[in-house]
N, C-alpha and C positions, 0 to 999 in steps of 0.2 A: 402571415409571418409564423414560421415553424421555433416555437422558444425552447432554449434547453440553459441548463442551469448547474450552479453547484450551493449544494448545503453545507453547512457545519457551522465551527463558529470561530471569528477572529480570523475571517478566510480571504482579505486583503490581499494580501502575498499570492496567493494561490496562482498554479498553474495554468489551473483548469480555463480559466476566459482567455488568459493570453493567447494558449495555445489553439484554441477552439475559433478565436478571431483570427487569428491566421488563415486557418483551413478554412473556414467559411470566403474569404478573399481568393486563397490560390484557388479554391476550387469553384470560384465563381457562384457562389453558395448565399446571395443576397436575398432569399427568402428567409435564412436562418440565422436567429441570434444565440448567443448566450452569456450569460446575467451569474454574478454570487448574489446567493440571500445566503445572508448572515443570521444565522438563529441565536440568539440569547440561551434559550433553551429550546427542546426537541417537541414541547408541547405545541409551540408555533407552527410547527408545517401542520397541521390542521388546519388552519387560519390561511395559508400560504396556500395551498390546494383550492382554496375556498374562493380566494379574491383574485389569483394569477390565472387567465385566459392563456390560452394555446399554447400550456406548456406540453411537450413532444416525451421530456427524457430527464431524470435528474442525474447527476451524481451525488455521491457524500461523502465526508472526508470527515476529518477528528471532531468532537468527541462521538459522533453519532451514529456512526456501519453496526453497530452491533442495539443502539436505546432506537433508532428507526423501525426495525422490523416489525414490532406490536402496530405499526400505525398502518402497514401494506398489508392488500388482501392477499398476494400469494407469493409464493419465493421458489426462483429455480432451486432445483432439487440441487446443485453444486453452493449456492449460496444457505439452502439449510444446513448442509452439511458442515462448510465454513462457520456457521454463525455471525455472520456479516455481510453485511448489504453496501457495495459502493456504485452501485446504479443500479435505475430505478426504470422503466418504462410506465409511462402512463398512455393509456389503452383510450381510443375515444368514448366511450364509455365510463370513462372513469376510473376506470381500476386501473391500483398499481402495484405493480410485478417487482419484487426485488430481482436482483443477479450479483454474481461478484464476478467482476473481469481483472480486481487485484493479480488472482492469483496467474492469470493470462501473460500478462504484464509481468509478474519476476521470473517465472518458468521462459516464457521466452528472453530474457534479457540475462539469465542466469546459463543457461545452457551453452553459450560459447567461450563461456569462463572458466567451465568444471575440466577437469581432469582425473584421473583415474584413481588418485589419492583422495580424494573431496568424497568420501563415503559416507561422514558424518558429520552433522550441521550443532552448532549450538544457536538456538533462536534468543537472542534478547529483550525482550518484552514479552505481554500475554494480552496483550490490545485485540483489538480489531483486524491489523492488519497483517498481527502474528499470525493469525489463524489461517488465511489467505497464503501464508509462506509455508506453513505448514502442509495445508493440501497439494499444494508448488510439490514439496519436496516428498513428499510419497510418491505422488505419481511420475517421481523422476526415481525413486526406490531408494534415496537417503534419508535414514536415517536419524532421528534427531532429538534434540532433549531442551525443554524452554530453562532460561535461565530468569531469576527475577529475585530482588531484595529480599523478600522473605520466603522462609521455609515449603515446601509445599513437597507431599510426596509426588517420586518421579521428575523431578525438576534438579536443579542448581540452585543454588545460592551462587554469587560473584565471589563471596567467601571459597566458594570451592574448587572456582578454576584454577588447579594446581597445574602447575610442569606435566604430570600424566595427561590431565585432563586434555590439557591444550593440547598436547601430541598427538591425540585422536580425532578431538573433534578440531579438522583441519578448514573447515566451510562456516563463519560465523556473521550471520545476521542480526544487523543494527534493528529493530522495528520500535525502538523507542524515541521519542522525538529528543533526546537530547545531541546538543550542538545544533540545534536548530537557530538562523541568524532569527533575532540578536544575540542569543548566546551560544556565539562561536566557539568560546574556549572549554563547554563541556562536553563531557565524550562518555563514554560507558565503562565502569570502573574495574578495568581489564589490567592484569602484569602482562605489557604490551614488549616488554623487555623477554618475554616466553614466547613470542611469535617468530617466526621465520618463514623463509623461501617459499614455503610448501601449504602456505596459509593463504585462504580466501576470505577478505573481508569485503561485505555486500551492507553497503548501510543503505536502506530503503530517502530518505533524508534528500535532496537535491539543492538546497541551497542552506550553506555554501557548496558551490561544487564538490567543493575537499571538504569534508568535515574533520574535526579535530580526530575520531576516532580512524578514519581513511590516514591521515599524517600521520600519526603514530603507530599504524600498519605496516605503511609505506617504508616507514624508517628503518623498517625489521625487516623489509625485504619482499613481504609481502604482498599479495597480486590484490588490489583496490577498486570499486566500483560503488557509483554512486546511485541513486534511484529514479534521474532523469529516465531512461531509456523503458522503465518499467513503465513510469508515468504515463510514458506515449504509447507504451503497447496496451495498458488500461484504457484508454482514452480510444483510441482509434477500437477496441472489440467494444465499449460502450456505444460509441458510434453504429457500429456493427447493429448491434442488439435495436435501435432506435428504428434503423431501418429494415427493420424483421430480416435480420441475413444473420445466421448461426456464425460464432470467431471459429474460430481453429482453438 
């Protein structure tokens, strides 16, 4: 039995097995499982490498793409650059190879959204996953400035998305887990009444479908997407990766 997995923590909810036992069925895939281990903390995948036979592949999700990496022996050269590891190959020998196929996953799920006005992005968080949007949007040649609570040069404060600011930056991603269920009704603390027609909102975020920040988007007029679709394009190049086939 070929095992593949996902880490983080409080990862119940997660995508990652439902979607994984699917594909294992349609594709007639009964040699392959996939399992969450729930970490506590990031010191336990030591222990988890140690006792778990025939694991093939991990992935990794919150808090851990960026506290993982001290623990793998090497990292593609696209995940060093990121700074964040959301899968992981293990080698029979032992070794294991970070990757990031986040950024796989928004750049293809972003690309049939953009339009010729979406030149500049605001990124909302400074996570793991931001970093992953980031590389996204260079190599698409937008753009862009992290927004986050506190001060930091070359950034935003939410204090400073004025009337200008939102005028330009027309492309703005969610990568902060709020509005995440169970709590639906927070959103990222936007004057969503300055949005309009011309506005791209991409909250990384998949349940609930709509997140409270997607609704209040929406309401301005605004073109909305959720971060299903990225999921499944991370998911299917991590697959990739497992079975020694370079993504696109």
């Amino acid at each position: 039995m070929r095992r593949f997995g996902l880490i983080g923590r409080n990862i119940s909810y997660s995508f990652s097995a439902g979607y994984f036992a699917e594909k294992f069925v349609n594709e007639n895939r009964a040699d392959c499982a996939y399992e969450n281990f729930d970490l506590a903390a990031i010191d336990a995948f030591s222990k988890l490498i140690q006792h778990e036979k025939n694991l093939f592949g991990l992935n990794v999700t919150i808090p851990y793409k960026q506290e993982i990496i001290p623990f793998l022996d090497e990292l593609d050269p696209t995940a060093a650059h990121i700074g964040a590891v959301n899968t992981i190959k293990i080698y029979p020998d032992g070794r294991l190879k970070g990757f990031n196929t986040d950024y796989i996953g928004f750049r293809d799920s972003l690309l049939p959204l953009l339009k010729s006005e979406h030149q500049k992005a605001l990124i909302l968080g400074t996570g793991g996953a931001s970093k992953a949007v980031a590389f996204a949007l260079d190599a698409l040649h937008i753009s862009y400035k992290y927004v986050s609570r506190k001060s930091k040069e070359g950034e935003f404060t939410y204090e400073e998305l004025t009337a200008e600011v939102l005028s330009e930056y027309l492309l703005i991603v969610n990568c902060t887990p709020l509005g995440t269920f169970p709590e639906v009704d927070k959103k990222p603390n936007l004057h969503y009444a300055l949005l309009g027609t011309s506005h791209l909102l991409y909250d990384l975020i998949y349940n609930p479908a709509e997140t409270a920040f997607m609704k209040f988007g929406r309401a301005q007029g605004a073109t909305v997407t959720n971060g299903l679709q990225m999921l499944i394009g991370q998911a299917e190049a991590a697959w990739q990766i497992w079975n020694d086939e370079t993504p696109m």
